[in-house]
C-alpha positions as CSV (number, residue, x, y, z in Angstrom):
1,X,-70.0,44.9,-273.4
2,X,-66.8,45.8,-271.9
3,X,-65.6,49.5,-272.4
4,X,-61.6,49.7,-273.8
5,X,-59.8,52.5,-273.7
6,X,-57.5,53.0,-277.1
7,X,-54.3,54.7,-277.5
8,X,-54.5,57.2,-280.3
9,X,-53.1,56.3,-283.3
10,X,-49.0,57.2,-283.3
11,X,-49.0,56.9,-279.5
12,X,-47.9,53.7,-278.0
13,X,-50.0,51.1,-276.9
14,X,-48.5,50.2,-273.6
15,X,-49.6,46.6,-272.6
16,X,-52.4,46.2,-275.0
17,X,-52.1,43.4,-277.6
18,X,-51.2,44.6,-281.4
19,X,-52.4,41.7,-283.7
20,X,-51.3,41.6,-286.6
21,X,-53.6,39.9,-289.4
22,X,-57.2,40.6,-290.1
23,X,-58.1,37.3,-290.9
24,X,-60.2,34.4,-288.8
25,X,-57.9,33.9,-286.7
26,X,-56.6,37.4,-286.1
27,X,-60.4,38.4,-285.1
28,X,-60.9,35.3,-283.1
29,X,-58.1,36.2,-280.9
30,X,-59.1,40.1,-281.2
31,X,-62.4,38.8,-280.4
32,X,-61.6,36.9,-277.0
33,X,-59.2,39.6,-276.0
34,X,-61.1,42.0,-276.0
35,X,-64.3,40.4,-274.7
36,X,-61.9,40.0,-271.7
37,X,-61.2,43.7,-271.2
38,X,-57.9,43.7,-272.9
39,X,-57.5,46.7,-275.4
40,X,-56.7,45.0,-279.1
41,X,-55.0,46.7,-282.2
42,X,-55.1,44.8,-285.5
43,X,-52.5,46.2,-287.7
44,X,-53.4,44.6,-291.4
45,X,-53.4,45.4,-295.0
46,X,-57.0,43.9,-296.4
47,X,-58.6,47.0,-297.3
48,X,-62.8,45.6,-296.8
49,X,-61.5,44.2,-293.0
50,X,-60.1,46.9,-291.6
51,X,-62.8,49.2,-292.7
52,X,-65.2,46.4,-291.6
53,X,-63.5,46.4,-288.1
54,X,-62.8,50.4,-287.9
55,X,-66.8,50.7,-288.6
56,X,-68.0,47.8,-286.2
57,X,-65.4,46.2,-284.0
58,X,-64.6,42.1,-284.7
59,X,-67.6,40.4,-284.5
60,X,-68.2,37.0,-283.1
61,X,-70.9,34.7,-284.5
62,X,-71.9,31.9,-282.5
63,X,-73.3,28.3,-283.2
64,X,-76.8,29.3,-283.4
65,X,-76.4,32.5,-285.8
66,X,-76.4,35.3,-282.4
67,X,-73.8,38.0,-283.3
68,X,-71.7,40.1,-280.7
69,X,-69.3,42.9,-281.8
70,X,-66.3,44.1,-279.4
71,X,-64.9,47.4,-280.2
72,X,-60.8,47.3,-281.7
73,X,-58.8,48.9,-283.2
74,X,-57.6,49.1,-286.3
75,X,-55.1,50.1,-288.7
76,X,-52.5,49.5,-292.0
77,X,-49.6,51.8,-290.5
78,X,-47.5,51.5,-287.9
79,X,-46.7,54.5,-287.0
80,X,-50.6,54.2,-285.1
81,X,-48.9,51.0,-283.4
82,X,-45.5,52.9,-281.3
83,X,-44.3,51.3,-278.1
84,X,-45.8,47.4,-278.8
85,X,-45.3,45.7,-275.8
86,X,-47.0,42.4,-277.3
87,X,-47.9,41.1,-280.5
88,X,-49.4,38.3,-281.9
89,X,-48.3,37.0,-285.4
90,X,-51.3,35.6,-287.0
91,X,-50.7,35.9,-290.9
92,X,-50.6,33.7,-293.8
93,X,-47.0,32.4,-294.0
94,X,-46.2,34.1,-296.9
95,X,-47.0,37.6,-295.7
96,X,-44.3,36.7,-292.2
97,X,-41.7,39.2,-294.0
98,X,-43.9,41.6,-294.4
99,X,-45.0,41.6,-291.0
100,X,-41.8,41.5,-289.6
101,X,-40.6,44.7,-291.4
102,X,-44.3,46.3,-289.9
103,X,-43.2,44.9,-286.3
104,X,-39.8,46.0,-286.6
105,X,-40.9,50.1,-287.0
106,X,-43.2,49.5,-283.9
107,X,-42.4,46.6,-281.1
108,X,-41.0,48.1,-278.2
109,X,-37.5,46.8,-277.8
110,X,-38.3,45.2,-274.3
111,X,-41.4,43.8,-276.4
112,X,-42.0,40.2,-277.5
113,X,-43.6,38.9,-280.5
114,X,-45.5,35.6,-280.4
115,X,-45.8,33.7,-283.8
116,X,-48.9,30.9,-283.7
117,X,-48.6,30.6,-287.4
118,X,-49.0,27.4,-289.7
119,X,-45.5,26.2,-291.7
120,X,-42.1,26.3,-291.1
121,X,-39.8,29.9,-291.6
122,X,-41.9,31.9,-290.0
123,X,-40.2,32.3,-286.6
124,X,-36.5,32.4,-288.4
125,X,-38.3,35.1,-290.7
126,X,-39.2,37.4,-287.6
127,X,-36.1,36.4,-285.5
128,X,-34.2,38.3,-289.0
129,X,-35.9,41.3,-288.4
130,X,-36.6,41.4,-284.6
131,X,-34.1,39.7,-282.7
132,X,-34.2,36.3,-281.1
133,X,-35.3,38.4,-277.4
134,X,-38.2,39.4,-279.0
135,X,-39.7,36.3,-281.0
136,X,-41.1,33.8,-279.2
137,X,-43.1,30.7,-281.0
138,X,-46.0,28.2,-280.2
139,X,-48.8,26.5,-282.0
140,X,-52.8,26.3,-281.5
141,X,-55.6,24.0,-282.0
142,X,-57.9,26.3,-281.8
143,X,-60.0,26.4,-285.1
144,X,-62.2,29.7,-286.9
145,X,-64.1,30.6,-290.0
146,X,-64.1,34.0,-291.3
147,X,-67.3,34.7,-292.5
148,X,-66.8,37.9,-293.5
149,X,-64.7,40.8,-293.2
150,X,-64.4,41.4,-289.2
151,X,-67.1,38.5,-288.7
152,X,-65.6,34.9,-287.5
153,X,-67.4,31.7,-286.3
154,X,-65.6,29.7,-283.5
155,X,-64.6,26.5,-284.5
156,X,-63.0,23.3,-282.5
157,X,-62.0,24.7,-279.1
158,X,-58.5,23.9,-278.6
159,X,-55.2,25.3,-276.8
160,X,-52.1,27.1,-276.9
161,X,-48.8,25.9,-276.5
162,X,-46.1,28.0,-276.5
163,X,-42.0,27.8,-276.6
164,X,-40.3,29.1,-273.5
165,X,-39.4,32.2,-273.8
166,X,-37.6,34.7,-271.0
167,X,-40.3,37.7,-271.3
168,X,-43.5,35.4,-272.5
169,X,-44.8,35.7,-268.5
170,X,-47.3,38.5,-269.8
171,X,-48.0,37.4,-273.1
172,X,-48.7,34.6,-271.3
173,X,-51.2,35.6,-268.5
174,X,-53.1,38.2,-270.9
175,X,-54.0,35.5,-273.4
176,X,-55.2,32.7,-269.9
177,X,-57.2,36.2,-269.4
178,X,-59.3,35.7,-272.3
179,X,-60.0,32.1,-271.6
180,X,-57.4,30.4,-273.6
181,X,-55.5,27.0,-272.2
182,X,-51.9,28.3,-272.6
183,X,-49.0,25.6,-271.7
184,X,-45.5,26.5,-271.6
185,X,-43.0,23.7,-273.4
186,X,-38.9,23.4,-273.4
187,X,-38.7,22.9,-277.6
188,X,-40.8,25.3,-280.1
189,X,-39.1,23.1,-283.0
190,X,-40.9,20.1,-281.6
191,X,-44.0,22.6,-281.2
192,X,-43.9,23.7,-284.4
193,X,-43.3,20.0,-286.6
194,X,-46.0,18.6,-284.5
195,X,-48.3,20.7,-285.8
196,X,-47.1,20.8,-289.6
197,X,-47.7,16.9,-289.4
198,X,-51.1,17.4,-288.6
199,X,-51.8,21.0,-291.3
200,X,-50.1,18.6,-293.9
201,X,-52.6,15.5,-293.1
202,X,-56.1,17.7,-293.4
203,X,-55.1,21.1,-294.9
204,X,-54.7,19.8,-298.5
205,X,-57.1,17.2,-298.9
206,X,-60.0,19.1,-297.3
207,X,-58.6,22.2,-300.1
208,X,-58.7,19.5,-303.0
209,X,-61.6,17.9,-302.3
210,X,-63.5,21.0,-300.9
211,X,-64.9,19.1,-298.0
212,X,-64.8,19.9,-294.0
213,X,-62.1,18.6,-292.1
214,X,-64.3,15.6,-290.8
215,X,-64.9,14.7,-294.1
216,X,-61.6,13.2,-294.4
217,X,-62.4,10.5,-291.8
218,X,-66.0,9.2,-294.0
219,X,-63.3,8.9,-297.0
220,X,-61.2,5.8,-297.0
221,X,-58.9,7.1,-300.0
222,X,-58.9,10.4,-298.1
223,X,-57.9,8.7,-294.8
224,X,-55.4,6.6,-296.6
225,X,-53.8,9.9,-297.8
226,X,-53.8,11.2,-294.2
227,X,-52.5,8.3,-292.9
228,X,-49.4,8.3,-295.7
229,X,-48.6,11.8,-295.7
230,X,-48.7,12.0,-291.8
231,X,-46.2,9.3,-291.6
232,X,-44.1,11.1,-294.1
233,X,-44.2,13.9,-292.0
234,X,-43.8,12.2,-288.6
235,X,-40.2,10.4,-290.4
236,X,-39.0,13.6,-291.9
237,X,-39.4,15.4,-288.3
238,X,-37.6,11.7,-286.4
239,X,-34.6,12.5,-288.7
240,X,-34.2,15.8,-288.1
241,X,-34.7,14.9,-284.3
242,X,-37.4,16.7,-283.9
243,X,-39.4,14.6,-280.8
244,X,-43.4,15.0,-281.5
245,X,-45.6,15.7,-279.3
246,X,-47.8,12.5,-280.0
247,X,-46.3,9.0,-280.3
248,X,-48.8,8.2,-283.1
249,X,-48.7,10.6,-285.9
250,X,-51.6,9.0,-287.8
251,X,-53.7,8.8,-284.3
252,X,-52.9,12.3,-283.7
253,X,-54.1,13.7,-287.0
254,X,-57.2,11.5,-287.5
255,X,-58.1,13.0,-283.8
256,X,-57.9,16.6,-285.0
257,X,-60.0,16.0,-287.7
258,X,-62.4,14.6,-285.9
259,X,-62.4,17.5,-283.2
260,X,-62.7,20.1,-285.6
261,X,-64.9,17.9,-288.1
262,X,-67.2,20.8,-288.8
263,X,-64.0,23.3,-289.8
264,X,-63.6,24.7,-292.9
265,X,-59.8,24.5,-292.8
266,X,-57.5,27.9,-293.7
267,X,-56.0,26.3,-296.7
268,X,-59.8,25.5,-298.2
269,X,-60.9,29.2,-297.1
270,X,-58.1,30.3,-299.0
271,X,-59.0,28.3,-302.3
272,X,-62.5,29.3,-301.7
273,X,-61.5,33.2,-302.0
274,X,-58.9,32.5,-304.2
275,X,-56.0,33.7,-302.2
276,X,-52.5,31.9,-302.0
277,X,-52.4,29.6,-300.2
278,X,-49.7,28.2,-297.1
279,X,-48.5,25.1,-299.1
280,X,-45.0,26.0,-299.7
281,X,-44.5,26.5,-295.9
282,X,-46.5,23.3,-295.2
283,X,-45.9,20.1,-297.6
284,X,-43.7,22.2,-299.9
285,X,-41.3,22.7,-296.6
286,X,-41.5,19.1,-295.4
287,X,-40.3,18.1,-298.8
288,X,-37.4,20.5,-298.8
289,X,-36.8,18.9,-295.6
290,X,-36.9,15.3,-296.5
291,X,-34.9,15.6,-299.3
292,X,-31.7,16.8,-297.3
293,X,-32.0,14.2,-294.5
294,X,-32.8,11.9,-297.7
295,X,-36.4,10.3,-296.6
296,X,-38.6,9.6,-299.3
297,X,-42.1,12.4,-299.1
298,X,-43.4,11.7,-302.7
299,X,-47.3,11.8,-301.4
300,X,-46.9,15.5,-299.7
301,X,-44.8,16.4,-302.9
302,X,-47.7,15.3,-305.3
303,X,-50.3,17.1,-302.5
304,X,-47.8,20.5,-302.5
305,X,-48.1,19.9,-306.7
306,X,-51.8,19.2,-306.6
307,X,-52.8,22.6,-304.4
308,X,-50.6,24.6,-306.3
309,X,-52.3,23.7,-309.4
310,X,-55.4,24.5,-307.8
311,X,-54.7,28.0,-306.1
312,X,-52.8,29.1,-310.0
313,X,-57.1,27.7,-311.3
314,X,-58.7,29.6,-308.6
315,X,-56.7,32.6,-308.4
């Protein structure tokens, strides 16, 4: 295991990386970070992970069940987070204000944030509160379970792409560090529509039906779906001139799924533990969005319907 060296809390953290988030994706990334030598603050608010991770660092459980833990830290204040160089944004859409308000008492003002979040809002959220010199945004592929507080299982392996940004050149090279596949793109917007296409597609149905992201593909009603609300998606983002980055939106999502067939997606852990859920920022935006450029979404309105029954059952 590879020794870090922490700031104390209320001194500033230099060119470590603050995440903010506890959840699997949060101690995935703390997880790889740090496994690479790169000291790793997770500012959060969940009470049980932060204890988790304060009493026995993020730990990563492989395929076979072996467990390795890599010392973090971790914290709910931000006073314990002073002089942020970079940050990663890896919250639930809903909880993207309350993150920026956290960021905005500690980011460094020559320090950039980097949102890899699901939905729409969430850079314009931080942008509010931070700046557009110190927001950048991208998408991932890359896939985790949180099995526990501070524990998280890998899932599909995928990569990072990220808007350019004038000050992402460290951000950058600390997160190729820890192993990732980081590629630098001219439009976030097209970044960040590609990738709602493919959430709306799998997140809801694997939620509804409570099924692995694979499942979708053994289905034929639940590929149907996919198909339908992909294209929705897909038609929504050509009006808005939003150029994806697949020419096949069905393709693209079906190939996802099939990558990350063994995931349990975010939107089904989240019904699973009864905790809101990211369907207003997913379907519920790409209706908002259809219905000003006037194209017809009625399947991911009756999916953004259908979850949010569920989550108000579950909660």
């Amino acid at each position: 295991m590879v020794p870090h060296k922490h700031p104390q809390p209320g001194q500033p953290v230099g060119d470590a990386v603050l995440i903010v988030g506890t959840g699997a994706l949060a101690c995935l990334f703390a997880a790889r970070l740090a496994r690479a030598g790169i000291a790793v603050t997770l500012l959060g608010t969940w009470p049980q992970g932060l204890e988790a991770l304060q009493a026995h660092g993020v730990r990563l459980v492989g395929a076979g069940g072996s467990e390795i833990a890599f010392p973090v830290r971790a914290t709910d204040d931000p006073a314990g987070c002073l002089g942020a160089g970079m940050a990663l944004v890896l919250v639930k859409s809903w909880q993207t204000e309350r993150a920026a308000r956290q960021l905005a008492a500690c980011l460094s003002p020559e320090g950039l944030v980097l949102t890899l979040q699901n939905g729409l809002g969430n850079r314009e959220a931080l942008v509010q509160a931070l700046g557009p010199e110190r927001v950048a945004s991208g998408v991932t592929t890359t896939g985790a379970t949180l099995l526990g507080a501070g524990r998280v299982r890998p899932g599909g392996e995928g990569d990072i792409s990220i808007g350019a940004h004038p000050r992402l050149t460290p951000v950058a090279d600390v997160l190729r560090r820890a192993g990732f596949v980081v590629n630098i793109v001219a439009n976030s917007e097209a970044l960040v529509w590609s990738k709602l296409v493919i959430n709306a597609a799998i997140n809801p149905l694997t939620a509804l039906l409570r099924v692995p992201n694979g499942e979708l593909l053994a289905r034929p009603g639940a590929r149907t779906l996919m198909a339908a609300v992909a294209r929705e998606a897909a038609a929504v983002a050509d009006a808005l001139g939003h150029r994806l980055t697949f020419a096949d939106p069905v393709a693209a999502a079906e190939e996802v799924a099939q990558r990350t067939a063994r995931n349990t997606s975010s939107m089904l852990q989240d019904i699973q533990r009864g905790a809101p859920t990211e369907i207003d920022a997913i379907c519920g935006a790409i209706v908002a969005a259809g219905e000003a450029v006037e194209v017809p979404v009625a399947v991911n309105r009756t999916l953004w319907l259908l979850v949010q029954a569920l989550a108000a059952g579950e909660a």
